[in-house]
MARKEVEX-652428 format. One line per field, with one value per residue (C-alpha): x, y, z; residue in one letter. Coordinates in nm, 3 decimals. Layout:
# residues N
u: [X, ...]
v: [Y, ...]
w: [Z, ...]
res: [A, ...]
***
This chain:
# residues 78
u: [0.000, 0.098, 0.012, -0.099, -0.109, -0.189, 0.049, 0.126, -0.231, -0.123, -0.469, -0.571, -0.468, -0.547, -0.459, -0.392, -0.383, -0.293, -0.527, -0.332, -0.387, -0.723, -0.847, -0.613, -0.822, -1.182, -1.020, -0.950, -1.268, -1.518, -1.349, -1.666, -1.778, -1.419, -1.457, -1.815, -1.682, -1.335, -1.548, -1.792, -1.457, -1.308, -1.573, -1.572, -1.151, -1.195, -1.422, -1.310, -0.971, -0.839, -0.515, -0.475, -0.555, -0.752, -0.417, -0.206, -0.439, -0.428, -0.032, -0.018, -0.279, -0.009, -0.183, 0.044, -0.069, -0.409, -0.358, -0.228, -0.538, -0.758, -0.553, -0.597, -0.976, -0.943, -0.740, -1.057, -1.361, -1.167]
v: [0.000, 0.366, 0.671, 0.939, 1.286, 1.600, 1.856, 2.007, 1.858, 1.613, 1.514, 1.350, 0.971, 0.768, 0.360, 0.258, -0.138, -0.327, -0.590, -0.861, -0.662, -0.606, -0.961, -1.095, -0.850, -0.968, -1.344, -1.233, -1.034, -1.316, -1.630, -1.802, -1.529, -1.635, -2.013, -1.927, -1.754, -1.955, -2.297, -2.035, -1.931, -2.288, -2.385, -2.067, -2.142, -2.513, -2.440, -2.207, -2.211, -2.525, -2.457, -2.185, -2.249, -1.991, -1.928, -1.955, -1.599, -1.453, -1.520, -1.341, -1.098, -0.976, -1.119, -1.417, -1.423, -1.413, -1.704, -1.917, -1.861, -1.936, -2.252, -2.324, -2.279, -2.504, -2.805, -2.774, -2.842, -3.078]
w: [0.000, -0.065, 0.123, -0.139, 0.013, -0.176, -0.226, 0.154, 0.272, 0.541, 0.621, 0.339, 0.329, 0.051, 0.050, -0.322, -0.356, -0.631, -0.775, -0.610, -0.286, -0.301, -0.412, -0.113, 0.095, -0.048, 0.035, 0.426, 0.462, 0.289, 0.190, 0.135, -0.115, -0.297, -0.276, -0.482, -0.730, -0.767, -0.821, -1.120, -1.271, -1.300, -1.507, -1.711, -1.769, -1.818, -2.087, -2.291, -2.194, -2.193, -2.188, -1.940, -1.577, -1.401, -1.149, -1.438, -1.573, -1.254, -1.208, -1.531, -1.483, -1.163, -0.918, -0.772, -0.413, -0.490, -0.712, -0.430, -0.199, -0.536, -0.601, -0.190, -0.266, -0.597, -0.343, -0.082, -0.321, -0.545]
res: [X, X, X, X, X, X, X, X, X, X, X, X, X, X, X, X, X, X, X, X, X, X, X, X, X, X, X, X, X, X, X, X, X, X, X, X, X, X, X, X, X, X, X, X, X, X, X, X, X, X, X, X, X, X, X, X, X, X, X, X, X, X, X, X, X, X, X, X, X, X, X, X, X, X, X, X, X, X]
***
């Protein structure tokens, strides 16, 4: 996270995640929610991309850490 303050305005603090950040957030804050959606977008990969696995995209996409708690949430409802 960064701390983005206007020019001489030491009030204002503004958190700026990345993607990876952010989904790793939604994944602490509602895992369940994420398991839901994981098992939706397996189905979504597996059939249209065969060859790409949904981590794979979202290694690629920039989120890696995210990817690991999808694939943890892949291992669970296998």
């Amino acid at each position: 996270m960064r701390d983005l303050r206007r020019h001489g305005d030491t009030a204002s603090e503004f958190a700026v995640l990345t993607a990876d950040e952010f989904l790793t957030l939604v994944d602490d804050t509602s895992p369940s929610l994420v398991q839901a959606v994981t098992n939706r977008q397996r189905r979504y990969w597996a059939d249209r991309r065969p060859t790409v696995t949904l981590t794979a995209a979202l290694v690629s996409a920039g989120a890696p850490e995210f990817a690991k708690r999808v694939e943890r949430h892949l291992e669970s409802n296998a």
